[in-house]
KEVOGU-631437 format. One line per 10 residues: number of its first residue (from 1); for each residue x, y, z of N, C-alpha, C, O. Coordinates in steps of 0.05 Angstrom, whole numbers, plus 5000, padded with zeros to 4 digits. Each point is the difference from the previous one (the first is absolute). Example, Ala and Ser with C-alpha at 12.3 -4.5 7.8 and 13.67 -1.06 7.14 Angstrom:
1) 5264 4886 5156 4982 5024 5000 5018 5024 5000 5021 5000 5013 ~ 4972 5021 4973 5016 5024 5001 4985 5022 5014 5010 5022 5004
***
This chain:
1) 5017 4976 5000 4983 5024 5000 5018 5025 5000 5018 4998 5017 ~ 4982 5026 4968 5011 5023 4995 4996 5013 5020 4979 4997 5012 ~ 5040 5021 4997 4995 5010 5029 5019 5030 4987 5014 5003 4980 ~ 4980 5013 5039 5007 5025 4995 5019 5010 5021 4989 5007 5021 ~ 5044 4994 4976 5016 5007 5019 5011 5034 4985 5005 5009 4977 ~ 4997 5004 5057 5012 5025 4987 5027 4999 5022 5002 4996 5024 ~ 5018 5011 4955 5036 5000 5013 5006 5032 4993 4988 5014 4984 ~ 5033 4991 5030 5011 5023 5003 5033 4997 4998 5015 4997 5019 ~ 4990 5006 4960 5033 4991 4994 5007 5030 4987 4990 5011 4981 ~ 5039 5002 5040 5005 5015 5002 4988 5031 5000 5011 5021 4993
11) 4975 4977 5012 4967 5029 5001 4988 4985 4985 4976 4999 5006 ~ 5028 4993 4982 4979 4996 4973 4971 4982 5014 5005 4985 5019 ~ 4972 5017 4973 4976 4982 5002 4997 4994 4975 5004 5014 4980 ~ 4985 4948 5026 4998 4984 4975 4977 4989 5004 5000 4988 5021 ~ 4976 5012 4965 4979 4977 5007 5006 4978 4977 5001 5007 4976 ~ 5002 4964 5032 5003 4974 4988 4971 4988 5009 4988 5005 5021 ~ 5006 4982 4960 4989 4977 4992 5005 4975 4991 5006 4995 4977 ~ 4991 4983 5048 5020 4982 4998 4978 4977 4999 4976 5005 5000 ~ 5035 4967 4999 4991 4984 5009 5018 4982 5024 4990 4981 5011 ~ 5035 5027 4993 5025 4992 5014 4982 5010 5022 4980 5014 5002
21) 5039 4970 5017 5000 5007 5032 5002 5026 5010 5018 5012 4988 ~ 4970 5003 5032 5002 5033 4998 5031 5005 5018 5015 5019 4997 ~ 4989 4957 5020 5025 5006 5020 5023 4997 4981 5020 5014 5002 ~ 4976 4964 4976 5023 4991 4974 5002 5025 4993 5022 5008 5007 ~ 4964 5012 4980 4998 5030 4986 5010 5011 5016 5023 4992 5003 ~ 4971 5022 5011 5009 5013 5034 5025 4993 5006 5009 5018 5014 ~ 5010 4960 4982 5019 4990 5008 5020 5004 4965 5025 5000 4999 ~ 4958 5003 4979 5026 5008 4983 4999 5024 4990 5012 5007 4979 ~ 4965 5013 5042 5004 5031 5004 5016 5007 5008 5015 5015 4987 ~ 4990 4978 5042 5023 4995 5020 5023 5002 4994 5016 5018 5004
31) 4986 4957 4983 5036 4996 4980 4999 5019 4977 5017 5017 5000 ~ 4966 4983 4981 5008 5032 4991 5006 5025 5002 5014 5016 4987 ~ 4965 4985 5043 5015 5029 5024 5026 4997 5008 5017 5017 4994 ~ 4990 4958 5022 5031 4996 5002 5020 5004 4970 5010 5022 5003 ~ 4993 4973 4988 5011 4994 4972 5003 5032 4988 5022 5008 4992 ~ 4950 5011 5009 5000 5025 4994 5014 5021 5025 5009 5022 4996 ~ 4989 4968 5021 5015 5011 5018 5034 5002 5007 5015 5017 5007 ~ 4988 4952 4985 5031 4994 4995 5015 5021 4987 5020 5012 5008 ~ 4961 4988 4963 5017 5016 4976 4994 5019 5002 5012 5014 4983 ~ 4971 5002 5033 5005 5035 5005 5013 5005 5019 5004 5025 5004
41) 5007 4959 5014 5019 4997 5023 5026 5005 4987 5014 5019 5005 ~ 4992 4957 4975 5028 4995 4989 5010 5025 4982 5024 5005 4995 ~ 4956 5006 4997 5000 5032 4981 4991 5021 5005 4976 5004 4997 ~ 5041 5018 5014 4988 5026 5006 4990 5008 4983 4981 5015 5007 ~ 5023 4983 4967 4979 5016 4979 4978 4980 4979 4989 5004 4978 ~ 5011 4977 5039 4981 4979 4987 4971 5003 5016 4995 4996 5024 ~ 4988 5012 4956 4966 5006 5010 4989 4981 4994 5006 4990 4978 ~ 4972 4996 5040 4976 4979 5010 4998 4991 4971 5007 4978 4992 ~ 4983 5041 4994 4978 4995 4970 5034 4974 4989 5001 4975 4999 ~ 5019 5045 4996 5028 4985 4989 5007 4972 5012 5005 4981 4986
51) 4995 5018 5050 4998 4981 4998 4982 4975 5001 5007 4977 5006 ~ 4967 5032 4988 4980 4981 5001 5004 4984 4971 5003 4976 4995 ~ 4995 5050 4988 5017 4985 4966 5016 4981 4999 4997 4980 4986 ~ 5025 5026 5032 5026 4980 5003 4993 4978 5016 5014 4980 4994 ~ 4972 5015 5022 4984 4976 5008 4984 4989 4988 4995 4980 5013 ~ 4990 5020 4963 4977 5002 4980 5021 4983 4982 4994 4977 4995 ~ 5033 5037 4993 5011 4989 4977 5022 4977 5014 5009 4982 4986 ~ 4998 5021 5036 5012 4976 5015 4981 4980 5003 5003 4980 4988 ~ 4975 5023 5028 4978 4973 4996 4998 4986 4973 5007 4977 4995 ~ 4980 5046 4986 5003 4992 4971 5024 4980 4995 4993 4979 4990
61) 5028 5024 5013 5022 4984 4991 5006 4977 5015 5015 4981 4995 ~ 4971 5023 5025 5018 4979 5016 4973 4976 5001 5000 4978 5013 ~ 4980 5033 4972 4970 4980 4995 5011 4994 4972 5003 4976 4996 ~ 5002 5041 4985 5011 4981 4977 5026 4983 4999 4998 4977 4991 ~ 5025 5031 5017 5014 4978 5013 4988 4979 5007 5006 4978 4991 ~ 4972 5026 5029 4998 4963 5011 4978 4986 4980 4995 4976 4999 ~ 4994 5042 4988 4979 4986 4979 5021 4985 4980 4995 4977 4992 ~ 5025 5033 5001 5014 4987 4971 5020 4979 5017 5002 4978 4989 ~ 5012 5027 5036 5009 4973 5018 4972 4980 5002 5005 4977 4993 ~ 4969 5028 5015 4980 4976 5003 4992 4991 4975 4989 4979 4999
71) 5014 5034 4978 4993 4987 4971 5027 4977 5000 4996 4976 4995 ~ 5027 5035 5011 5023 4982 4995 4997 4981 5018 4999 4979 4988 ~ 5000 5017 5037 4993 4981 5021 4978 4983 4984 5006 4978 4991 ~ 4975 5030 5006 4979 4987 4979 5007 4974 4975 4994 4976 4995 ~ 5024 5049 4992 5010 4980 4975 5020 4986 5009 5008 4987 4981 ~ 5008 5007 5043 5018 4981 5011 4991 4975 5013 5012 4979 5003 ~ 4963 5029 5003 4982 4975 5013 4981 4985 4976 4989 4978 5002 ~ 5012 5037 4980 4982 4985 4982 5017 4982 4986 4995 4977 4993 ~ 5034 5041 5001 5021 4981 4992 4999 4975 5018 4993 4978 4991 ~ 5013 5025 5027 5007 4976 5020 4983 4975 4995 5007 4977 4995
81) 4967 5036 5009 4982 4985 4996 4998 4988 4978 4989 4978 5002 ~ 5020 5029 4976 4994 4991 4976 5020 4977 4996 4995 4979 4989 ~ 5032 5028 5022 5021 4978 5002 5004 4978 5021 5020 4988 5002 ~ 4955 5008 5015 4993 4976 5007 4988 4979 4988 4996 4980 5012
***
């Protein structure tokens, strides 16, 4: 069932519409606040919006990374399988 969570990551308000768990949402608000906080910490002239981007295109990569490692994992087991 779709449920309606609202997060607050870095000032910002977000209303989501999920069907996930609301504490699961809530909890990778959280790590996005940490994460956006890190990198305005680590840079005096690095602003929220900049580094929310740079969290945005790090997720991005590091979700395509493991998609093209689980395709390959994939085709290693099918190999296997096929050579039994």
């Amino acid at each position: 069932m779709k449920q309606k969570i609202t997060l607050v990551v870095s000032g910002i308000l977000i209303n989501i519409v999920t069907e996930n768990d609301p504490e699961y949402v809530k909890q990778l608000g959280r790590l996005l606040e940490n994460r956006v906080s890190d990198l305005v910490i680590s840079s005096s002239t690095r602003q929220k919006n900049e580094a929310l981007l740079l969290c945005a295109l790090d997720y991005l990569d590091e979700r395509n990374k493991l998609a093209k490692e689980n395709e390959k994992l994939k085709a290693e087991i099918e190999t296997l399988k096929n050579n039994k």
